[in-house]
N, C-alpha and C positions, 0 to 999 in steps of 0.2 A: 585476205584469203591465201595468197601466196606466201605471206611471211606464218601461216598454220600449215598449210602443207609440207613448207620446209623443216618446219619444227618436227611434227609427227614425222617426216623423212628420218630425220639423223637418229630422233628419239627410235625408230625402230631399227635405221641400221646399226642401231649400236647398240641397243640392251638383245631384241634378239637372236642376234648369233650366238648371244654368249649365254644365252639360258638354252638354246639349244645344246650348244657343249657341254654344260653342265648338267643336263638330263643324260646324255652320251656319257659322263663320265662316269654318273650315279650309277648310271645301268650297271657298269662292271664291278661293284658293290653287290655281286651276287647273294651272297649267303648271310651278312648281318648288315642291313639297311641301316644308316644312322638315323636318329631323330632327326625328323622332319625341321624340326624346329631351331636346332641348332646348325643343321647345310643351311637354310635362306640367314641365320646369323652371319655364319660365315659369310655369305656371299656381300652380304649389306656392309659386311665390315670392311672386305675390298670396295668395296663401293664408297662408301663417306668416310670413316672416320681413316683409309689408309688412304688416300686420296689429300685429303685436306691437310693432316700431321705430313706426308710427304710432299706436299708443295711448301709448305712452311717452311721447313728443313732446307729444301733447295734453295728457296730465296733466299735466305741467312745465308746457307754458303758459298752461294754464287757471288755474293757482293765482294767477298777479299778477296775472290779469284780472279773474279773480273778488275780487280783495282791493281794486279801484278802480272799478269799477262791478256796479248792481245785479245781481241775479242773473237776470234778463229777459235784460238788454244783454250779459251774459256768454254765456247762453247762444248769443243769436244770434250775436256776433262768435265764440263757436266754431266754430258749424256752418256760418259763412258762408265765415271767412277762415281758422281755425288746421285745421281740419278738411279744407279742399281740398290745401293748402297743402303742411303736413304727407305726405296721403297720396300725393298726385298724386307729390313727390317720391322718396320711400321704395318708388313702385309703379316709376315711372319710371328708379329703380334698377336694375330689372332688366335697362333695354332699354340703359342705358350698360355693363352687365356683359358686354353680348353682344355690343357695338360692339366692346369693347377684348379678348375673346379670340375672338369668332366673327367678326371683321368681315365673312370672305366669305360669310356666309349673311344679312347684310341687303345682297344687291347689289340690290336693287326696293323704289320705297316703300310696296310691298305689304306688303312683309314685315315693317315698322315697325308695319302697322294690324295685323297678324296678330299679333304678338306683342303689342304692347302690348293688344289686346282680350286675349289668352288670361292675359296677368296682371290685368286689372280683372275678368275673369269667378271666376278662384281668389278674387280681395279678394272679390268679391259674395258668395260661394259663403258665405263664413267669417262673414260682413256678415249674410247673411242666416239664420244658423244664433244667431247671438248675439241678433238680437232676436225672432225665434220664441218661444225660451227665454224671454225677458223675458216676450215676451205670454201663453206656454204658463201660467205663474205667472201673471198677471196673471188673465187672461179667460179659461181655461181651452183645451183644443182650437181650440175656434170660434175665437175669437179668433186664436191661433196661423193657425190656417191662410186666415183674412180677410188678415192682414199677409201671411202667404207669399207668399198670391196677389198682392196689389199691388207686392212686391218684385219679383214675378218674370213675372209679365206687362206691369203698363203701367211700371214702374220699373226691370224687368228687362237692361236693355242702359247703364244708364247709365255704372257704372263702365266697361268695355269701350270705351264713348264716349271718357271724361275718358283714359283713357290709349290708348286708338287713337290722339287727335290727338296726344298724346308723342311716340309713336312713329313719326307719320307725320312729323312736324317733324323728329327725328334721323335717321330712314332719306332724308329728301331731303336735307338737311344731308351724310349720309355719300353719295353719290350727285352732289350737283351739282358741276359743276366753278365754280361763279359762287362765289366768297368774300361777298359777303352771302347769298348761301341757306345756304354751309355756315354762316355764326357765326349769319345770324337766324333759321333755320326750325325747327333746334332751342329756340330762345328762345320764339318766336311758339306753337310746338307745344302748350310746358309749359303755358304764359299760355293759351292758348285753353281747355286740358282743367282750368285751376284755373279759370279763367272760367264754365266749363259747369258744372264742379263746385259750386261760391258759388252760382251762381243756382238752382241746384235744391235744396242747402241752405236759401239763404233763405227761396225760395218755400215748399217744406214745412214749414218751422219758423214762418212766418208761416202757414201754412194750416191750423195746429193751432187756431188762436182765431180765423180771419177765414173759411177755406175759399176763396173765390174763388184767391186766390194757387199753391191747385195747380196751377190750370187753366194757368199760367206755366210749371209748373215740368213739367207733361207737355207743353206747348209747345214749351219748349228741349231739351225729352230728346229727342222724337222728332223735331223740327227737325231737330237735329244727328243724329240716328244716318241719318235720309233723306238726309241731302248728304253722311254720313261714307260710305252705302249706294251712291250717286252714284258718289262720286270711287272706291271700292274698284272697282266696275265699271269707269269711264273707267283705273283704273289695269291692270286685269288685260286690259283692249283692249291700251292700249300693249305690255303684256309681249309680246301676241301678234305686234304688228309688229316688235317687237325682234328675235323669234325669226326672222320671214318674212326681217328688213334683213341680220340679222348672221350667218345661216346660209346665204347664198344664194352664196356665195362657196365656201364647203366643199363644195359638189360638184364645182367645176371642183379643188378640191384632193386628191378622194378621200375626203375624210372621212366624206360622206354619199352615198346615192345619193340619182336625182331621187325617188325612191317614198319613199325614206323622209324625203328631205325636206318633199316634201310632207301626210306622216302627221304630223309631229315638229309642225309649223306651224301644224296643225289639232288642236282640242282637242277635236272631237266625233269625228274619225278614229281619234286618240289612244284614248279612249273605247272604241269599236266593235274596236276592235283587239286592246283588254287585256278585255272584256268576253266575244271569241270565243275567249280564252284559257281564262278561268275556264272558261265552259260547257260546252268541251269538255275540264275536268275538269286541267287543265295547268296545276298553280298557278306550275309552274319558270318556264314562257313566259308566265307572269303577271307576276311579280316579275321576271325580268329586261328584260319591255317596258318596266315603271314606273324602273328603276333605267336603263335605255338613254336615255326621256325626259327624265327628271334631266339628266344629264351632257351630253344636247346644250342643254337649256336653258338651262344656267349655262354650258356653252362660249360660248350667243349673249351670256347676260349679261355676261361676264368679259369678253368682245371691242369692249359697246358702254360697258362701263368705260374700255378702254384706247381708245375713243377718246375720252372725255376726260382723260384720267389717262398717254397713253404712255410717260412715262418710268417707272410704276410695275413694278420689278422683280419682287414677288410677283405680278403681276396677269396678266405676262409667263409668269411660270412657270407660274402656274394657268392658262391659258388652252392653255399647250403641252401641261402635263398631262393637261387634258382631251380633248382632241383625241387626243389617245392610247386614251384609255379610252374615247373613243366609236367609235374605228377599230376597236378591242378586241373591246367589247360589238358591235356590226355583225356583224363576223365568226360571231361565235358565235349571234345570235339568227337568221342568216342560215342556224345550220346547223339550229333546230330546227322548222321548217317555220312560220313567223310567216306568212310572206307578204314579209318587210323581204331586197330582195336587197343583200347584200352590195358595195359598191365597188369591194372589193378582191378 
């Protein structure tokens, strides 16, 4: 009985914190939600397959390290350089998998942070289930759930950090039309999230015999998740002017009416709109206000692509696409008494 209690212990304090953060992140994904299907991808890809490829990696290269310097020096150039290195890559995997068959769902460099935190939040999740265990054996409960808690409160965001900044590097790389942002901000990206990653390595591994040096490494964690916290916000503004710039045109085309452009433009309207859905017990005119939102927010995003991008031929069709499907949807949420009048 007690070796099930312990289990279901670590198993909760270690996947729930981090699906709680990951609902928190989603949240600030205002205006175009990603598929469902591909955020728990992500997150399962931190979860196994970055997890497993990065312990492999580290045991290969620990062995020649450890065969030429002491076993101190080994340790730390693990957790400082082979350990960021290593995982930041293998996490960062995820987000080039999703470039080269999703590309039209990282069209915002929001979407960069929002995936890559929902793949560092699956690594923590696995991260922090492995050494509970450890401590669970070691110190018994108590212990176990001393380390929980400091994984997952003051240490809790850091993975999510190191591959937020990934991510944000490749989704403005995919995104700008300037050729040094696309080759360097995916580079600069990696480099920053291995960078934050080393120093809170080092700092904790040094803070095992000295103490002061955590004080460092909760510095750089919550440093960076405040300015990562910043820029998510200044980014999910822009989305909103994107929306106001590149849909302001599609009324005089039909596409939108003036009411519903300006619901579409507003995210607290948007809100209040799908909220008097629900309440009034209408899940249909729930879902298809959230699924009308969608496809005008990626008709604005797909529009202020082709202005940098105009000769791109799929961006051309997606964009024509969409404008279909939001003429479409119009029509029909037009007929089930939303409030949203019709264009057409």
């Amino acid at each position: 009985m007690m070796i099930l209690l312990s289990t279901l212990l670590i198993l909760t304090a270690g996947i729930l914190p981090m699906v709680v953060y990951a609902l928190i992140l989603w949240w600030f994904d205002r205006y175009e939600k990603e598929p469902l299907g591909l955020l728990v991808a992500a997150f399962l890809w931190g979860a196994i397959p970055a997890v497993i490829f990065s312990i492999i990696a580290e045991l290969l290269l620990d062995v020649p390290i450890s065969y030429f310097v002491e076993p101190v020096a080994a340790n730390l150039i693990g957790g400082t350089v082979i350990a960021p290195v290593a995982e930041e890559i293998f996490k960062g995997t995820a987000l080039v998998l999703l470039l080269l068959f999703f590309r039209s769902e990282i069209d915002s460099p929001l979407d960069g942070v929002i995936y890559g935190g929902l793949v560092g939040f699956g690594f923590a999740a696995v991260e922090n289930i492995g050494y509970s265990a450890g401590a669970l054996m070691e110190s018994g409960p108590g212990g176990a759930l001393f380390l929980a808690a400091m994984r997952t409160v003051p240490f809790g965001l850091n993975h999510a950090l190191f591959t937020g900044l990934t991510g944000l590097g490749l989704a403005l790389g995919q995104t700008s039309p300037k050729w040094l942002v696309r080759v360097g901000a995916p580079i600069l990206g990696l480099s920053l999230g291995m960078t934050a990653h080393g120093i809170h390595n080092a700092s904790v591994t040094l803070g095992a015999e000295l103490y002061w040096p955590c004080l460092i490494a909760l510095a750089s964690d919550w440093g960076g998740a405040l300015a990562l916290l910043v820029a998510i916000m200044w980014m999910s503004a822009r989305e909103q002017q994107w929306i106001t710039a590149f849909l302001s045109d599609e009324v005089e085309l039909g596409t939108l009416s003036q009411e519903t452009y300006e619901v579409v433009r507003s995210y607290l309207r948007r809100v209040a709109m799908r909220t008097n859905a629900l309440l009034s017990g209408d899940l249909k005119d729930w879902w298809e206000l959230g699924r009308y939102f969608r496809l005008a927010t990626e008709l604005a995003f797909s529009k202020r692509r082709l202005s940098h991008f105009p000769a791109e031929k799929d961006t051309q069709a997606r964009a024509a696409e969409l404008r279909e499907q939001v003429k479409e949807t119009s029509t029909r949420i037009g007929r089930i008494g939303t409030g949203i009048e019709s264009p057409l």
